[in-house]
N, C-alpha and C positions, 0 to 999 in steps of 0.2 A: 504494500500500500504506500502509496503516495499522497503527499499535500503540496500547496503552491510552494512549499519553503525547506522539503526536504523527503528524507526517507522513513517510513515509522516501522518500528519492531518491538519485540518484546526482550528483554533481558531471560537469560536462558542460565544463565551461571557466570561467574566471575572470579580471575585469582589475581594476586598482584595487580591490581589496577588497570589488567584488561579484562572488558566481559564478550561476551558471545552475545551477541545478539539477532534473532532470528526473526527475517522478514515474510511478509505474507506470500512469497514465493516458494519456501523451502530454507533460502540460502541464509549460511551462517555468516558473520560479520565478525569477524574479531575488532574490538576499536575499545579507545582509552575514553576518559571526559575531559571536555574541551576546560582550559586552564581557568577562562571563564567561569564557566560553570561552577567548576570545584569553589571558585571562593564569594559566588555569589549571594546574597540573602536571600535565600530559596523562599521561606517562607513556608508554610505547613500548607501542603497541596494534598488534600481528599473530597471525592467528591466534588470537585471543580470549584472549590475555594479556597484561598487563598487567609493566612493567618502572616501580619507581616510583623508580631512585637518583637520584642529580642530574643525572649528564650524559646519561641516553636524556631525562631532561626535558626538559634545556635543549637537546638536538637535535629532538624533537618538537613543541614550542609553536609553531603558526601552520606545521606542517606542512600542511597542507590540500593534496590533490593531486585530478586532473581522475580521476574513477571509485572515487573515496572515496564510501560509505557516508554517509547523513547524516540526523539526526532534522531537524524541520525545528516551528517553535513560534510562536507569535506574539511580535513582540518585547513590547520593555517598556511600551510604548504600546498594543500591540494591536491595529497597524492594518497590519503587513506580518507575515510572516513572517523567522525566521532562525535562520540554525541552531545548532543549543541540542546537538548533541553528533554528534563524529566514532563512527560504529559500528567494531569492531575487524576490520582487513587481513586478507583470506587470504592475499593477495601482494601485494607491489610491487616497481617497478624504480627502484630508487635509483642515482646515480653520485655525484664529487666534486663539489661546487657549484666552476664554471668560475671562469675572469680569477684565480686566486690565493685566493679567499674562504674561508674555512674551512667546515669542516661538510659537510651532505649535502646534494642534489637530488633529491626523490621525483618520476620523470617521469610516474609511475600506478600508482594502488593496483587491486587487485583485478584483476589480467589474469591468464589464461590462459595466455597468448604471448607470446613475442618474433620478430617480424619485421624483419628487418636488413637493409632497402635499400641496396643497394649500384650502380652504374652499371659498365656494359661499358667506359664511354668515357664522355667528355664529361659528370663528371670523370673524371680516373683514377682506377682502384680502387687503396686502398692495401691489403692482405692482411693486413698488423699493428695497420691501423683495424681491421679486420675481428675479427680476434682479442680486441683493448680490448674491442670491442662483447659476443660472445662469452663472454669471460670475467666480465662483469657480470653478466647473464643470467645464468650457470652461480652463481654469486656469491649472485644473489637467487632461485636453486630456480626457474629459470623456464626450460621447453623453447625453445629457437630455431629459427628457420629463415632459410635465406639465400633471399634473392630478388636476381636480376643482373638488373635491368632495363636496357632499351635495347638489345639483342642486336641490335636492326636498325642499328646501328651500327658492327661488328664481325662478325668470320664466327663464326659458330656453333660451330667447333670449336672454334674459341681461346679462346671462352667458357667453354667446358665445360673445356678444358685448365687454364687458369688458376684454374680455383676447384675442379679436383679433388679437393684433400685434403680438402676439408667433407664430400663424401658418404662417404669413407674413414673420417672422425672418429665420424660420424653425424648431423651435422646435413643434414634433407635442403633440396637446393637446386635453387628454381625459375630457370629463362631463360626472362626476360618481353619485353615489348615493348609497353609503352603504347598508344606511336602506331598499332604494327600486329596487335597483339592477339595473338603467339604467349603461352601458359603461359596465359591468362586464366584459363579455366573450370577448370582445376585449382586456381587459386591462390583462386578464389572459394570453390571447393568446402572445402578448409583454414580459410578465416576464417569459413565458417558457421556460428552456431553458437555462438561462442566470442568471448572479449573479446579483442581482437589489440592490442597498440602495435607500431606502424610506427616507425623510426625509420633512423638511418643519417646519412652527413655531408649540407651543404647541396648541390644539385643534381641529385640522382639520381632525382628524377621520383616520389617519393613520394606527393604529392598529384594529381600528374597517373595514377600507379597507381589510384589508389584510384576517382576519376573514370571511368576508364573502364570499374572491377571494377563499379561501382555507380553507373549514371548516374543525375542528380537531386540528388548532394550537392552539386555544386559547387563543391568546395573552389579555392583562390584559387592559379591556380599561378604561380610563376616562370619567370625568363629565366638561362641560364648567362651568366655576365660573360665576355666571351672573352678579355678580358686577363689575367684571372686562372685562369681555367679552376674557377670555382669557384661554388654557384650561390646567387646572393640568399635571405635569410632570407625565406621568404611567409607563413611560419605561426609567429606570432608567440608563441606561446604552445600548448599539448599542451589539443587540442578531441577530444573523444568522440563519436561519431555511430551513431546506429541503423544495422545493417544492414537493407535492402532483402530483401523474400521471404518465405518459410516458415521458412527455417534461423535466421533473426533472426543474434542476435548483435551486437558490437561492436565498432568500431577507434579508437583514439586514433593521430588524429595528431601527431606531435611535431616542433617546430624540427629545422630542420636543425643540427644539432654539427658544430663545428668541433676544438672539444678533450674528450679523453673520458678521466675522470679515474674512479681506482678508491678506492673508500671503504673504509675498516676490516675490509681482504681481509689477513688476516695472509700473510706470504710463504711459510709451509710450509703454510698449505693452498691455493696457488697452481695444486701440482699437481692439483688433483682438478675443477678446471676446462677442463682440457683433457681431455675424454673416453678420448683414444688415451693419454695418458701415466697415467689414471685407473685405465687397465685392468693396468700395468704397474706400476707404482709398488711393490704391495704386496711384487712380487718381489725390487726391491733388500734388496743386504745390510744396508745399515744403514736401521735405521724412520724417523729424520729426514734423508735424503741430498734433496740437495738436485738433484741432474743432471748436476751440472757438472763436477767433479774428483773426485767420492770411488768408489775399487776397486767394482769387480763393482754395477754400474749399469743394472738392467734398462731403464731407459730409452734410455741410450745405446745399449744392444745394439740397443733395437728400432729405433732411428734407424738403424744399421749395416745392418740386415735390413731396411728401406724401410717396415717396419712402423708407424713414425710418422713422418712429412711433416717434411724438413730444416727447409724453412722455419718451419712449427708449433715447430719445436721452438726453433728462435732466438726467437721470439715469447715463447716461455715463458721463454729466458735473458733476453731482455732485461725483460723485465714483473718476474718477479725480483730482477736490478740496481735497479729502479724501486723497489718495494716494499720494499727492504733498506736504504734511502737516502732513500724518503720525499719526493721530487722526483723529477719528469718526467726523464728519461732521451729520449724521442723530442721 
């Protein structure tokens, strides 16, 4: 695709400060950002507006994420291409940039979806990862879904038992199996179509998911460490890939997370991220309660009547503690 003023494509992956960029033809583009750009006051672009104070600036400069929008120009010389300006986000999924660093992580702009890999076994599922995940998603306006892969590892009930409160909440949730192909052609049928990030901790067969959903990409898989029970980083970096077929569509794949931090998620709208407490909330007596201690608590009642999931609901105490205190709590 073309406009009066240049070339458009989407970001595909990026290392060192060249990305790949893939135009509506096929063809891959390798190109840098123009010098310009880099130190421009970009300004917070979603949605086709535009935030110009100082601090979305100074969070957005040299944001570039894999599924961003991008004009594309000839450099200063004229003899490559690069890119001469970010188009404005319908969506992205942002978390806290890991190890202590300040600021944001955009893991991909423009998706459709959140898909939240998680493993039966090997590793363990942790259910309040699950939740972290979850609640960013709901955070950045993006629908989820959980996928349990490796069910051929586990019995099939206790799969379905253990991750029951999601399809109660509304998130619907697939039990896959890589190796042995149960949930395939369903899960395929979901990502048709549409821009999907894959994500979830390291190990859980995400890249090996996707290989088997659409043979031909051959993404690079890993080994779980069995000392640690924990599964090597293979994907180094959040790559965007054509789907296979008629339904087209897209999936970014993303690093496996190890810690999964929440960004500028104020603590009283905590609740509107959990869907089941979302539905109830509005019934509390007081408009700012927060769940915990304050008289006549439609949450707590629903917790009482089984109506929202115990565990969900410590997820949300403890995310809370976290967010009220501004450090990691788990």
């Amino acid at each position: 695709m073309t406009d009066d003023e240049g070339l458009i494509g989407t970001v595909a992956r990026g290392t060192g400060g060249v990305w790949h960029v893939v135009t509506a033809d096929g063809t891959v583009h390798e190109v840098s950002m123009r010098g310009r750009l880099k130190k421009a006051d970009v300004g917070r672009r979603v949605g086709g507006t535009i935030r110009r104070d100082t601090a979305a600036a100074a969070r957005d400069v040299l944001k570039l994420a894999v599924g961003d929008r991008v004009r594309l120009e000839p450099d200063e010389r004229g003899s490559t291409l690069a890119i001469a300006e970010i188009l404005p986000r319908t969506s992205r999924l942002a978390r806290r940039a890991p190890a202590g660093a300040r600021g944001e992580r955009v893991l991909a702009a423009n998706v459709d979806q959140v898909v939240l890999v998680f493993a039966a076994a090997r590793p363990e599922p942790h259910p309040r990862m699950l939740d972290r995940f979850l609640v960013i998603a709901e955070a950045n306006d993006l629908p989820a879904r959980i996928v349990v892969n490796k069910v051929d590892l586990v019995d099939l009930a206790e799969a379905e038992a253990r991750f029951a409160a999601y399809p109660r909440a509304g998130y619907p949730v697939h039990l896959t199996s890589a190796k042995r192909g149960d949930g395939m052609e369903e899960l395929r049928r979901v990502l048709g179509g549409r821009t999907s990030v894959l994500t979830g901790p390291s190990g859980t067969g995400k890249s090996s998911l996707i290989n088997a959903l659409f043979p031909g990409l051959d993404l690079r898989v890993g080994e779980i460490s069995a000392s640690v029970n924990k599964g090597r980083h293979t994907t180094v970096g959040a790559s965007l890939h054509a789907l296979p077929g008629a339904a087209g569509g897209f999936v970014v794949d993303t690093p496996g997370l190890r810690e999964v931090g929440m960004w500028e998620l104020p603590v009283e709208s905590l609740d509107r991220c959990f869907p089941e407490i979302r539905a109830v909330r509005d019934q509390c007596r007081f408009a700012d309660c927060r769940h915990g201690v304050e008289p006549d608590c439609a949450v707590r009642a629903a917790v009482a009547r089984g109506d929202v999931d115990v565990a969900r609901y410590e997820s949300y105490l403890k995310l809370s503690e976290e967010l009220a205190s501004e450090k990691p709590v788990w």
